[in-house]
N, C-alpha and C positions, 0 to 999 in steps of 0.2 A: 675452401676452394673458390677461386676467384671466378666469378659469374660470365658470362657470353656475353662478349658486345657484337656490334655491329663490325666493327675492325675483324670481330676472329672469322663472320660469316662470308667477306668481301675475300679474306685473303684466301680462304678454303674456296669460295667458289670463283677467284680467279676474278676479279671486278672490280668495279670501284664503287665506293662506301656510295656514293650519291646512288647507283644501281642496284642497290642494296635498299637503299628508302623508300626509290620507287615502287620496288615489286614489294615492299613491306606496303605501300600506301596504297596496293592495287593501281597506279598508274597506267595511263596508257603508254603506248608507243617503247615497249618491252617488246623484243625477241622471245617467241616462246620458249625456244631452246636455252636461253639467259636465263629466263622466271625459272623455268625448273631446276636448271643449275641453283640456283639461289635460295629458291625452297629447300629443295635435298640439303644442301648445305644449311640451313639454319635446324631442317630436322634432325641429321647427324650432330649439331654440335648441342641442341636443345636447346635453342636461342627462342626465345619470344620476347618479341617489340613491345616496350614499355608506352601503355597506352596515352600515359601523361606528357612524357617526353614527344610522344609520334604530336600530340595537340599541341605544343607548348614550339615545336618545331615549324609547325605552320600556321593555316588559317582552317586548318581540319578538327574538329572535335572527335570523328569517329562516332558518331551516338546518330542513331533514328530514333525519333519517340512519337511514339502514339498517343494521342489523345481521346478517352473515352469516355463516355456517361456515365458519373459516379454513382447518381442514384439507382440506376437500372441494377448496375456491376453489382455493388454493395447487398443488393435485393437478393440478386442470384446468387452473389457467397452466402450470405447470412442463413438462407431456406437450404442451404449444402446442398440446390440442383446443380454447382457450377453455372459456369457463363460460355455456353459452349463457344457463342457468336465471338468473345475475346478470345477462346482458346485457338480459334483457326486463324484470328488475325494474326496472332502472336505465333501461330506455326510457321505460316508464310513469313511473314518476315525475319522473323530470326533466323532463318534455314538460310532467307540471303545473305542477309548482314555477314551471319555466320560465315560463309564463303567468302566475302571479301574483307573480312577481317575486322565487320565494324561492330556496334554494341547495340542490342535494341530494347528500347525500354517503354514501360507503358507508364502515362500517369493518368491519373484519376481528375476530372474536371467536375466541379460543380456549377453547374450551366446556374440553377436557380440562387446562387448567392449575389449579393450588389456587389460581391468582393472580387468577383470573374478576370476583369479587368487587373486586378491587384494579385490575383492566384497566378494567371499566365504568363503574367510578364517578370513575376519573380524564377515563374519557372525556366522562360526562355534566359533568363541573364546567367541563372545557375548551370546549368545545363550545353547551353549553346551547343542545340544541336543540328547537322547538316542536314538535316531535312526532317520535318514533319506528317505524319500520317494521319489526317483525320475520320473520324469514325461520325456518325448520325451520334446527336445531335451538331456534333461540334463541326461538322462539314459546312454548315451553312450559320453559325454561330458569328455574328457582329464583330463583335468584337475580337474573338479570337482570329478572326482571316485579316481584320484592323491591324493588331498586334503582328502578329506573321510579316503583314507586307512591310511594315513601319521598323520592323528589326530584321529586316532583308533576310527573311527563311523562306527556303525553296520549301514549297510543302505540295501535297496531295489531296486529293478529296474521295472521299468512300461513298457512292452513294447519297451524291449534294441534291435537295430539291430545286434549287434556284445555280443558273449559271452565275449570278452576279457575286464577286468574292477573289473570283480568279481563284489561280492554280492551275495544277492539272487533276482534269474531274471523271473520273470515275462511274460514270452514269447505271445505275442499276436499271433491271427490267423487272421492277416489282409490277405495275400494274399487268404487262405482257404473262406474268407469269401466274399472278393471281386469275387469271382467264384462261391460261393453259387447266390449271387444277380444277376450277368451276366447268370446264368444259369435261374433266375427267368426271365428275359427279353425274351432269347431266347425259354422259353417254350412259351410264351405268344405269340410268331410268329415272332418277331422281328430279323432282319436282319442286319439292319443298326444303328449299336448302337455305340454313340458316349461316352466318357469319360473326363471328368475334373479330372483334377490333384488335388492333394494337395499343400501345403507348399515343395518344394524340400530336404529342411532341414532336416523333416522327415520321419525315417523310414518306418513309416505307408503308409508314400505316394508311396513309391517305392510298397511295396509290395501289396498294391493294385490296381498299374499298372498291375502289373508282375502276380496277379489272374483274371484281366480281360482279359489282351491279352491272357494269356493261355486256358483259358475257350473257348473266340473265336475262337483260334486257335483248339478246343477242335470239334468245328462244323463248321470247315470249313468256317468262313466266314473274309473276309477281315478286316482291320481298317487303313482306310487311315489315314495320318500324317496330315490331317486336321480335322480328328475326334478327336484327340488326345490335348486338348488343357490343358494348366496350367493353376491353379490357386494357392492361396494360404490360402484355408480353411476361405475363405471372404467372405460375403454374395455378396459384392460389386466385387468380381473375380468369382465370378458366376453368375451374372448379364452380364460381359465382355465376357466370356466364350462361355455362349447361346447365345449373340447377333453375336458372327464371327460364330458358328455354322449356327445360323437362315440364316446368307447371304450368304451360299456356294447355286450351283448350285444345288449339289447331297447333298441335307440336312439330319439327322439321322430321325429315329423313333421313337429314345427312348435317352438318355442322364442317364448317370452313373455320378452321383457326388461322388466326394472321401469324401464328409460331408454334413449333413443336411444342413449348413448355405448356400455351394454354392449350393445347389440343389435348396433351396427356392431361392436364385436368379436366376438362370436359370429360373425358375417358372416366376419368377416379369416378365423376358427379356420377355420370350412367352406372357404371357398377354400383355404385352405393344405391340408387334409386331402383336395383334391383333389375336393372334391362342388360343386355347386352350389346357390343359391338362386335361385329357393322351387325350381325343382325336384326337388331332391331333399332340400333340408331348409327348411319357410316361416320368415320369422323379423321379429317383428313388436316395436315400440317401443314408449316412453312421454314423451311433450315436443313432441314436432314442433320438433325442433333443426335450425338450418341444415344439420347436418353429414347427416342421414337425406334431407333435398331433393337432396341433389345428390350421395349413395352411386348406387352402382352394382349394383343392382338400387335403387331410391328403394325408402326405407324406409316402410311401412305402421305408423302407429302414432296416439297419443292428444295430440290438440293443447288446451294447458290454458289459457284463457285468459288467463296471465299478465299483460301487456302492459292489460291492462283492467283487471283488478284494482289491480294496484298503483297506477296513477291517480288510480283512484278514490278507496284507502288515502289515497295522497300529497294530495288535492283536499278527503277528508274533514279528516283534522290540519289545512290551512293554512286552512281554513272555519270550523275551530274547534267542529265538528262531534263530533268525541272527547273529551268531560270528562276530566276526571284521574280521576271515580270510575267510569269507565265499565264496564260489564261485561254484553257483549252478543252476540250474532252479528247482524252487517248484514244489513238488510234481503235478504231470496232475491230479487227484482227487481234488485239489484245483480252477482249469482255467475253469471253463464251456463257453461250445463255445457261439459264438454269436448266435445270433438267428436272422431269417429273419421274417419279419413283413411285412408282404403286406399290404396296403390302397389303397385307390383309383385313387393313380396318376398314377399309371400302368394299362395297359391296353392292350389287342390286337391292332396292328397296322390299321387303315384302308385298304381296298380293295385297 
C-alpha cells in the first residue's frame, strides 16, 4: 500500500500543498478554519510529516535541546532517586514541542572536562537545533552561551546568576524563597535553625544561603558556622549533613535543606540516631519532589514552578520569540513565584 503524501492531504482538505507545510510547520498566518481542515484531513488519511524531509525542506530542524549537569544527573540515576528537577524540565517542554509538532531532547553536559568546548559544539553541528534550553550550571556556563551566540542559536536561560551571556533569562526567586521557608520555621517558634547547602556550583545554592541568613538575621537570631554545613543536592550529603549536625553539643530544632533529596536524608540520619521528626528535630525542603509527597513524615518544603516555566521556555524558541541577539529577562507575568507547602515534618519546637 502506497504511503500518504502531502499531495493526498492538500487534495482531501481542498488546499494547496504549500498550505499544507505551513500548518504541518505550525506557521503563522493560517485561518483557523484551514488548520483544522488540514489537520482532520491528514488524521483521516494517517499522514505524518516526515521529520527529515520537513528539516531538509528548510532552515527548521524541528528539535529543542536541553542542556543539563551531567554530573549531578548521573548522581541521581545511579543512587535510582531519579532526577525529579529533569523530570519536570522535561515535562514542560515536551508537552509544548509536543503540540507543535517539534522534538525535544535532553543532552548531558560535562561542565568539568577541558573538552566542554569540543563536547557542544560537536553537539550543536550534529543536532542543529532551533533553540536551546539551558538548565544551572550550564545557564551561566562561558563557553557554552560563546558557542550558542557564535552558531546563531536562539536559546534560553533557567535560572542564570549573572545577566551577562545574553538570551532570554529566566530569573528564579531562590533567595526570596529561601526566606519565605526560614520565616515558616521561625513562625513555628524555632530559634535554632540549621541549614544544608547545595552543590557550590550553583547559583541556586548561593542564593538560598544568602535568603536564609538574611531572614535570620531579619529576627535577630544567630547561625553558628556549625549550623551551616554543605552539601551537594544528594540524598547521601544530607544524610552526612544531619549526622555532624545531630553531634554538636548545642544541636538545631529545625534543619533547612537547600532540596528535597538532602532533606529526606537528614530525615534517614534523624531516624537512624533514634529521634524523630518534626518532634524532636522539624526538617523542611526545597523542589516539591515526588520523593517528599510520599516521605514519612511528608516533607514540608518550596514548590518552584518548574513544569511552567519550561513550557513556556520550550513554546517561546518554537514561536520564534527568542532572536539570536537576544538579551533579556522575560516578562514577570510569565515567573509565578514558588509557593510554600507545609506537611508535616514541621512543627513547633518542644518546651
Amino acid at each position: 500500500m502506497a504511503s500518504v503524501t502531502i499531495y493526498d492531504v492538500a487534495a482531501r482538505a481542498d488546499v494547496s500543498i504549500k498550505t499544507v507545510s505551513r500548518v504541518m510547520n505550525s506557521e503563522p498566518n493560517v485561518r483557523q478554519e484551514t488548520r483544522d481542515r488540514v489537520l482532520a484531513a491528514a488524521e483521516a488519511l494517517g499522514y505524518h510529516p516526515n521529520l527529515s524531509a520537513r528539516s531538509l525542506a528548510g532552515s527548521k530542524s524541528f528539535v529543542i535541546a536541553a542542556f543539563v549537569d551531567a554530573a549531578l544527573t548521573m548522581d541521581h540515576w545511579r543512587s535510582e532517586r531519579g532526577a525529579d528537577y529533569l523530570s519536570r524540565i522535561q515535562l514542560g517542554a515536551t508537552t509544548a514541542c509536543r503540540e507543535a509538532g517539534y522534538h525535544f531532547m535532553v543532552e548531558l553536559i560535562d561542565h568539568a572536562t577541558p573538552r566542554v568546548r569540543q563536547e557542544v559544539g560537536n553537539l550543536l553541528a550534529a543536532l542543529h537545533p532551533d533553540g536551546v534550553l539551558l538548565t544551572p550550571p550550564s545557564a551561566d556556563d562561558v563557553v557554552v552561551l560563546e558557542l550558542l551566540a557564535s552558531t546563531g542559536t536562539p536559546f534560553v536561560r533557567l535560572g542564570p546568576e549573572n545577566a551577562a551571556g545574553g538570551g532570554l533569562r529566566f530569573p528564579t526567586d531562590d533567595r526570596a524563597a529561601a526566606g519565605k521557608m526560614t520565616e515558616h520555621l521561625v513562625g513555628l517558634g524555632h530559634k535554632k535553625i540549621a541549614i544544608i547547602l547545595g552543590e557550590p556550583r550553583y547559583a541556586a545554592s548561593r542564593a538560598r544561603r544568602e535568603g536564609f541568613l538574611a531572614a535570620m538575621a531579619e529576627h535577630g537570631l544567630s547561625v553558628p558556622e556549625t549550623w551551616i554545613q554543605q552539601g551537594d543536592f544528594t540524598f547521601s550529603s544530607g544524610v552526612e549533613a544531619a549526622e555532624a549536625l545531630l553531634s554538636l553539643a548545642d544541636r538545631p530544632t529545625a534543619i533547612f535543606a537547600s532540596n528535597d533529596d538532602m532533606a529526606l536524608g537528614a530525615m534517614a540520619a534523624i531516624a537512624e540516631a533514634g529521634l524523630s521528626t518534626p518532634e524532636d528535630i522539624s526538617v523542611a525542603g526545597f523542589d516539591d519532589s515526588s520523593g517528599g509527597r510520599f516521605s514519612r513524615p511528608q516533607l514540608t518544603t518550596m514548590r518552584q514552578p518548574l513544569v511552567e516555566m519550561a513550557a513556556f521556555a520550550a513554546k517561546s524558541l518554537i514561536e520564534g520569540a527568542v532572536p539570536v541577539d537576544c538579551d533579556q529577562d522575560v516578562d514577570a507575568d510569565h515567573l509565578p513565584a514558588s509557593d510554600l507547602v507545609v506537611r508535616r515534618s514541621t512543627a513547633p519546637p518542644r518546651a
